[in-house]
Structure formats: structure tokens, C-alpha cells
C-alpha positions in Angstrom: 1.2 16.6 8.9 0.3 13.0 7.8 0.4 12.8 4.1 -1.1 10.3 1.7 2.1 8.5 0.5 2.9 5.0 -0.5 6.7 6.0 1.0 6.6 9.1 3.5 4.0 8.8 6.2 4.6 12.6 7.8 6.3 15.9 6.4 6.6 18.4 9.3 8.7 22.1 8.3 10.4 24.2 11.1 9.9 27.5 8.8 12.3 29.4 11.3 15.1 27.5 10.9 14.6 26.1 7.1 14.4 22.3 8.4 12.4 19.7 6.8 11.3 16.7 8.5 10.3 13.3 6.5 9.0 10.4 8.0 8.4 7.1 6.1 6.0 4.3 6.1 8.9 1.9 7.1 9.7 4.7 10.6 12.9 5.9 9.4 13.1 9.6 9.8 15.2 12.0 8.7 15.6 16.5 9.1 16.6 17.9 5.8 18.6 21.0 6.5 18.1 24.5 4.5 15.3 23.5 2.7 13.5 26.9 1.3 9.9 27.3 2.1 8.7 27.3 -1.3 10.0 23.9 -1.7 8.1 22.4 1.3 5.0 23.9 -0.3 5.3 22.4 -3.3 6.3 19.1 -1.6 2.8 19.0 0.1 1.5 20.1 -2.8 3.2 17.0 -5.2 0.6 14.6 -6.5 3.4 12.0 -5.8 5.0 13.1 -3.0 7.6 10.1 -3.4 8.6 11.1 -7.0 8.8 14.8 -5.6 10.7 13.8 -3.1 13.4 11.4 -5.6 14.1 14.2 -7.6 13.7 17.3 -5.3 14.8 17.1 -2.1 16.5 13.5 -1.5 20.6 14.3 -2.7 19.2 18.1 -3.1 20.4 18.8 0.9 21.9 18.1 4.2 20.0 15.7 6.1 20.9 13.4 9.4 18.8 10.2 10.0 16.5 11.0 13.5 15.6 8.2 15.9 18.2 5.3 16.9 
């Protein structure tokens, strides 16, 4: 889902397997790993989804860069 971000472009969430995925404005993506569901509700939800991002997911959980 596209997002209206100065920083993340797209958030998409595989709910079966807990997996975040957070695409930026610049192309780099990433998967965050055993993120709950309630956190990638509230993430969509975030007025800044950057800030909510900084403080909540970014160092929170596993993640591996996607892409090349």
C-alpha cells in the first residue's frame, strides 16, 4: 500500500508469517521479520509514518535489505 511519506514510499505486511515490508522514496527496501500485527496497524495508522518508523520498528527487529 503506497503511503504518504516524505521517507517510505510502500508498507506491505505478510500477516501469516509476521513480515513487514518498507519501501523508501530513495528504492531501498527492506522485510522486517516478526513484526506483530498490531504494530503494522499502528504504523499505517502514524501521522508520521517516518517518526513511527525511527522509534518503532527501525532497531526494534530483524530485517534484511531486498533488491540488489
Amino acid at each position: 500500500m503506497q503511503v504518504e511519506s516524505e521517507a517510505i514510499r510502500d508498507i506491505r505486511y505478510d500477516e501469516a508469517r509476521a513480515k513487514l515490508f518498507v519501501t523508501f522514496h530513495d528504492g531501498d527496501a527492506y522485510v522486517y521479520v516478526g513484526v506483530p500485527g498490531e504494530v503494522h496497524r499502528s504504523f499505517v495508522d502514524a501521522d508520521s509514518k517516518g517518526r513511527f518508523f525511527a522509534f518503532e520498528i527501525r532497531d526494534q527487529y530483524p530485517y534484511n535489505k531486498l533488491g540488489a
